[in-house]
N, C-alpha and C positions, 0 to 999 in steps of 0.2 A: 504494500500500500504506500504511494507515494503523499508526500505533502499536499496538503489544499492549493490551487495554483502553481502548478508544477509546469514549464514550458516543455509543450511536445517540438519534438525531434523529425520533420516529414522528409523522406528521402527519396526523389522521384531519381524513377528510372527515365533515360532519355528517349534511346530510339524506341517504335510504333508503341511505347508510352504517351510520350509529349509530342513528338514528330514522327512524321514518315519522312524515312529520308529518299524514296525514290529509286532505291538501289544504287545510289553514290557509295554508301559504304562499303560493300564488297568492293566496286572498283576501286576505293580509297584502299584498303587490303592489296589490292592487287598492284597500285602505285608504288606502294612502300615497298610490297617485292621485288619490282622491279630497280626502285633506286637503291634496294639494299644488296642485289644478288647482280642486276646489271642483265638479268632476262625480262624476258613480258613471264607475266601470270598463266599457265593455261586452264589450271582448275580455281574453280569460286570459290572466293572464301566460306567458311561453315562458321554463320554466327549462333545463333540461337541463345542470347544471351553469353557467351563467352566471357572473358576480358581480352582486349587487345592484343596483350602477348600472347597469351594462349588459344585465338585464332593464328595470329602471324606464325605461331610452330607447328600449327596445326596446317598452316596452308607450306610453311617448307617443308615438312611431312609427306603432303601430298606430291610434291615435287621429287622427290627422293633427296629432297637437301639438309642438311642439319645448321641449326641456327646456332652460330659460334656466339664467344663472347665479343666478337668483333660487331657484328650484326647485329646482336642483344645492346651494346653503348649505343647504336645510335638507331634505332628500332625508334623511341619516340617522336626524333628527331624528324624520321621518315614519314610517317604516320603522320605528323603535324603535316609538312610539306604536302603532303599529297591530297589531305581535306583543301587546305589552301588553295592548290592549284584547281580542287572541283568546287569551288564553296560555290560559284553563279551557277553550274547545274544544279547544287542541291539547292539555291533558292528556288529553280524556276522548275524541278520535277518532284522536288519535297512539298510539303506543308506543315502547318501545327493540325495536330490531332483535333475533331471537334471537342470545344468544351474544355479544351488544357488551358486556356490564355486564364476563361472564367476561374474553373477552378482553383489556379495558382492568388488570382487576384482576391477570389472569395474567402480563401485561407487566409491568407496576407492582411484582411480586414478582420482576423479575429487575435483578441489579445494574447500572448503564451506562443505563440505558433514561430517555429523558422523551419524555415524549407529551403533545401538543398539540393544535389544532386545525389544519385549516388547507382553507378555505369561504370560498365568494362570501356569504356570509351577513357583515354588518356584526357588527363584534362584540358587542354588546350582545344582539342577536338570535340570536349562536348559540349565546353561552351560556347565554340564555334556554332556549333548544329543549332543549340538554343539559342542563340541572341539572328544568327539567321534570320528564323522567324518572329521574334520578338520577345518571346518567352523570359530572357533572363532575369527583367525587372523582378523583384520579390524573393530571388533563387540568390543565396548567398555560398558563392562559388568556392568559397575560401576555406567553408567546413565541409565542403564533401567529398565521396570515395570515388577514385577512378581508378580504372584498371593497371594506370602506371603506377600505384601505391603497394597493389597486389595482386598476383596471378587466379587468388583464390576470392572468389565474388563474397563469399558468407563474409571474409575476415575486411572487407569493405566497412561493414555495419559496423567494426569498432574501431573504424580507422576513421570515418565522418563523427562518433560521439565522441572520442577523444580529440577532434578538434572543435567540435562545439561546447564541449565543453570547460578548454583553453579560452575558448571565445568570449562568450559566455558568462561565466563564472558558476554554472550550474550543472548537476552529475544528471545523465540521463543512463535510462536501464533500458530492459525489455517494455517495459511498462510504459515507456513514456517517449517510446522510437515506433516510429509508423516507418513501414516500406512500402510506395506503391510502385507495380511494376506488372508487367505484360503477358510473362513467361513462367513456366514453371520451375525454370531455373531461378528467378527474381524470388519465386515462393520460397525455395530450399536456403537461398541467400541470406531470406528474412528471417526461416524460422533456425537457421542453422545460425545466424548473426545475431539473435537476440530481437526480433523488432516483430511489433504485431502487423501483418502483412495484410495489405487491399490490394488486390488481383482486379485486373481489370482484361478483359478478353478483347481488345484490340489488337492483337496480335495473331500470331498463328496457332496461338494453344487457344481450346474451348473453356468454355464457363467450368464445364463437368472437369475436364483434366486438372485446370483451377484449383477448384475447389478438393479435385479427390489428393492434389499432393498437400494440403492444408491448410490453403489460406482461410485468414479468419473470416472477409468479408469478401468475395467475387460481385464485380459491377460486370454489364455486359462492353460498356467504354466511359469517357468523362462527360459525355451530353448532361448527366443528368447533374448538375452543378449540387443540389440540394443532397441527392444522394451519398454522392462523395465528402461534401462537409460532415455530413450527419455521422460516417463510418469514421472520421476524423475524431469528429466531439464525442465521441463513445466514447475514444480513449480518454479523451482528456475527464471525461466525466466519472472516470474509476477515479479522479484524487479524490472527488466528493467524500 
């Protein structure tokens, strides 16, 4: 049981969470291979929720390559450059998800709340994707988890509370960290990281998968603004 007015922890996942990116990001995947190896890509990157590095080994993998320590220094490096070079296609074949802009802003007018990010996306790249479409107002970029922090998605969730709570000046738990995200991997993320987790089926996984790997609350997308606050102030409503 936390304290009465306890500030929640909301940690949005980016892509076909917030945005669709259009399929810029596999070919961004496949940018970085090629200025990191000096070939084109011929097989698609496998996201499905990943982290960054652990696509990029997963796609020199598929190559029959192995990603050195030379490759690993400057892997971010590459990753950044190559959103850069597509950021005007992901404007004009991306969008913001219906209902993300509201929702962010709907949270953001309520007391207690910060929201963040929290993506296998390196951070440079996912604040790129977000501020693209406008998103990043409200989204304090500085406490959350990106794939460049850690290979493994769960150990994200204590890598965003321990800088908001640097931040901050206040301890956040299980109790008082929300994760919303797409995938069923974002579920395992949340419930393996500590955070009470909102599934939202705008992705490629269904409501039922959703919900059968555990999440606490499955929405079918963010249209419904009311909805998503509401699964929000649950939590907050356990300091009661």
């Amino acid at each position: 049981m936390n304290a009465k007015g306890s500030k929640i922890l909301v940690l949005w996942d980016v892509d076909h969470t917030l945005i669709e990116n259009g399929g810029v990001s596999k070919e961004t995947y496949a940018g970085a291979y090629e200025l990191l190896t000096g070939q084109a890509a011929i097989h698609r990157a496998r996201t499905d929720g990943r982290t960054d590095p652990a696509v990029m080994r997963d796609l020199f993998e598929q190559h029959g390559n192995e990603m050195t320590d030379a490759h690993a220094a400057m892997l971010n490096e590459a990753l950044e450059r190559s959103l850069q070079f597509r950021q005007e296609e992901l404007r004009g074949r991306g969008y913001a998800l219906p209902g993300a802009r509201e929702a962010i802003t709907a949270l953001g007018k309520l007391g207690g709340i910060i929201q963040t990010v929290l993506t296998g996306n390196i951070k440079p790249n996912a604040f790129i994707k977000v501020a693209t479409f406008g998103l990043d107002p409200g989204l304090d970029f500085e406490v959350g988890g990106y794939g460049s922090d850690d290979s493994v998605r769960a150990n994200l969730v204590g890598v965003a509370r321990r800088r908001a709570e640097a931040k901050y000046g206040t301890s956040f738990d299980e109790s008082t960290t929300v994760l919303i995200g797409d995938t069923v991997r974002d579920v395992r993320a949340g419930k393996g990281g500590g955070a009470y987790v909102i599934a939202v089926a705008s992705g490629l996984d269904t409501v039922q998968e959703l919900e059968g790997e555990g999440a606490d609350v499955t929405l079918p997308n963010l249209v419904d603004t009311f909805a998503l606050v509401g699964a929000v102030m649950a939590v907050k409503k356990r300091d009661l």
